[in-house]
C-alpha positions as CSV (number, residue, x, y, z in Angstrom):
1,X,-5.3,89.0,72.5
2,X,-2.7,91.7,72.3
3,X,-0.7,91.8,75.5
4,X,1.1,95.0,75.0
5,X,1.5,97.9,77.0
6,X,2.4,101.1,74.6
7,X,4.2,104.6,75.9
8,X,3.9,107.6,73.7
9,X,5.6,108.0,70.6
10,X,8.4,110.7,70.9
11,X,8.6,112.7,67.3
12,X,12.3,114.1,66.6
13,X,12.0,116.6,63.3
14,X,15.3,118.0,61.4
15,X,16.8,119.3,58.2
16,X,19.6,120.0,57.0
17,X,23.1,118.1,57.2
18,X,24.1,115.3,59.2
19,X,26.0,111.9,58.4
20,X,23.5,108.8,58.0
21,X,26.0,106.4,58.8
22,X,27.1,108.0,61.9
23,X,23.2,108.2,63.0
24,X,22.6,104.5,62.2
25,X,25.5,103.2,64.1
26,X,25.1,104.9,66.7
27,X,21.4,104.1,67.1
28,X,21.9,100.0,66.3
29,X,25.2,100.0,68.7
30,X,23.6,101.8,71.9
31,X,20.5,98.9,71.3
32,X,23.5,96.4,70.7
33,X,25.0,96.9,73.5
34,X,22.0,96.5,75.9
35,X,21.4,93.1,74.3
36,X,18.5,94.3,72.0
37,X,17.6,92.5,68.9
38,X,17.3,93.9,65.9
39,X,15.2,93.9,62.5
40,X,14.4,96.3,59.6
41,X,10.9,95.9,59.2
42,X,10.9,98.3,56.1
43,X,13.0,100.0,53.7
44,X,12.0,101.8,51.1
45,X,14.0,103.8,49.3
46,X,12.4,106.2,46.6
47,X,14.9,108.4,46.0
48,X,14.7,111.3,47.5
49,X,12.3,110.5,49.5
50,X,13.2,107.2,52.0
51,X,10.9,105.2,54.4
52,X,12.4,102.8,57.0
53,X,11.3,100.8,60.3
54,X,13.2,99.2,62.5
55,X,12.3,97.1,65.1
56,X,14.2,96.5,68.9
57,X,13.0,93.9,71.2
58,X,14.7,92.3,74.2
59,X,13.7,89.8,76.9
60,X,13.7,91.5,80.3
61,X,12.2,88.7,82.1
62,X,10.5,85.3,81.5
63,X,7.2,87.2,81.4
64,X,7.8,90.7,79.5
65,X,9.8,91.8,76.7
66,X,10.7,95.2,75.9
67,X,9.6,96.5,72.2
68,X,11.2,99.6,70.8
69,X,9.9,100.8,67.1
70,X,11.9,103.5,65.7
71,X,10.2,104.9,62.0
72,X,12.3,107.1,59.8
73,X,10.9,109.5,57.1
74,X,13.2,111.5,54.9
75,X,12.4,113.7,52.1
76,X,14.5,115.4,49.5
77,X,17.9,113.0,50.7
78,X,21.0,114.0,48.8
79,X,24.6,113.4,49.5
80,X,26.5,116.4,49.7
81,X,30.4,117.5,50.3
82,X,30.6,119.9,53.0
83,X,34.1,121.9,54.1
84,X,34.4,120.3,58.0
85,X,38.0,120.9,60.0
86,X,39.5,122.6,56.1
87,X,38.3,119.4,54.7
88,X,35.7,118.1,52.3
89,X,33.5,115.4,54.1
90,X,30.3,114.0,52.3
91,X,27.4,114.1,54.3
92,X,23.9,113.8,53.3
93,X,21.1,116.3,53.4
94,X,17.9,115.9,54.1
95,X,14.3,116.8,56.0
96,X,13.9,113.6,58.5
97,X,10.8,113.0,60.8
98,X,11.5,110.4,63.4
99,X,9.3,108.0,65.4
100,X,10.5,106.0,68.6
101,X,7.6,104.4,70.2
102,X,8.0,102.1,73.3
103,X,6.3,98.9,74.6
104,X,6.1,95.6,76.7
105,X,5.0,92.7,75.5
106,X,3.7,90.8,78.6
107,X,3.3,86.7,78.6
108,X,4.9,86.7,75.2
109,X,5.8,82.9,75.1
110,X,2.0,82.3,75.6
111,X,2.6,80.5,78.7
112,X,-1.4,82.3,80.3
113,X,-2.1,81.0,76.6
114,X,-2.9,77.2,77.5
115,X,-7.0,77.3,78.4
116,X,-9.7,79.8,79.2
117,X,-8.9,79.5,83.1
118,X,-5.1,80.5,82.8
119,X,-6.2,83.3,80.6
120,X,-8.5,84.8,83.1
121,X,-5.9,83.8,85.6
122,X,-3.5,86.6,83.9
123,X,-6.3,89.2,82.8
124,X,-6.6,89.6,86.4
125,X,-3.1,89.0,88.1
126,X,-2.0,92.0,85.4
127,X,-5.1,94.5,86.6
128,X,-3.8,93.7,90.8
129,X,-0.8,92.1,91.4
130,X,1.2,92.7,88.8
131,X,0.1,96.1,87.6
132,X,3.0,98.5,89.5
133,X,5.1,95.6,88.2
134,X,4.1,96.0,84.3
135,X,4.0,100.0,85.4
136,X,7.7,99.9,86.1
137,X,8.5,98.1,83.4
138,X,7.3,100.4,80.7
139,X,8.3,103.7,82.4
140,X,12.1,101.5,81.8
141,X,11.4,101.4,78.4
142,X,10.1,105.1,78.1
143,X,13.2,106.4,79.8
144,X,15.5,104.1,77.5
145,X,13.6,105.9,74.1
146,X,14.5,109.2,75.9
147,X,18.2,108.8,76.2
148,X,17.9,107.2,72.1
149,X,16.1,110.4,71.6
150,X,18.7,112.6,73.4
151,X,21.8,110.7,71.6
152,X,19.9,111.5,68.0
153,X,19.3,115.0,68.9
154,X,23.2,115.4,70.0
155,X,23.9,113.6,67.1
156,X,22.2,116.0,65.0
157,X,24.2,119.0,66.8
158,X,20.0,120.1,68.3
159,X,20.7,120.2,71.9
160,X,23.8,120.1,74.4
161,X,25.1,116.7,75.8
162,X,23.0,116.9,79.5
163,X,19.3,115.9,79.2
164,X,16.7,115.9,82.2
165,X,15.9,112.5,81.6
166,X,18.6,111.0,82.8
């Protein structure tokens, strides 16, 4: 039974310049540091055109985990040498389509998972009791993809450093 609890996927489009190292740090270290694990579900690199999915998950509680899914698509990548402070810098170049999707996983150790009475038992403590709880807990991880999408879009030199999700 799939347990999770899915908030829309934000879409961030771009081309031109920008520093794929600089992006990729700055993504994995803003997860890092809110004790978020980390896997790369897929990379496929078909020069110039590049596929990866990464995957950001983090126990909030003994009962729910946050998911965050972040897809990047980039087409025609190149490296190029651009003049930045009277200096050449390489930098890459491409057209990237980004996906950051959130979720919450809820009984994810499978602990309603034991007979058909415990399973019930959750089905309908999550549709009462706990639903403002599990409510709360996505619209947590739905504000933390806004300030990833924010930080990508600053990074990318789209928008100014104040967001109205914060």
């Amino acid at each position: 039974m799939d347990k999770s609890l899915k908030g829309d996927t934000t879409i961030l489009r771009y081309e031109g310049v920008f520093n794929w190292k600089d992006l990729y740090s700055m993504i994995t270290r803003w997860f890092y540091e809110r004790n978020f694990d980390f896997e790369e579900k897929l990379y496929k690199d078909k020069t110039p055109e590049i596929e990866i999915k990464w995957n950001f998950e983090r126990k909030a509680t003994g009962y729910v985990k946050y998911v965050v899914d972040i897809e990047f698509h980039f087409w025609n990548f190149q490296s190029v040498e651009v003049m930045k402070d009277n200096k050449k810098k390489k930098m890459d170049k491409a057209k990237i389509q980004m996906f950051i999707t959130p979720n919450i996983v809820s009984d994810y150790e499978g602990n309603f998972e034991k007979n058909p009475f415990t399973k019930k038992l959750e089905k309908l403590l999550n549709k009462t009791v706990l639903k403002i709880y599990l409510l709360t807990q996505i619209a947590k991880v739905i504000n933390m993809t806004y300030e990833v999408h924010r930080l990508t879009k600053e990074n990318l030199g789209l928008m100014t450093r104040y967001s109205g999700y914060k």
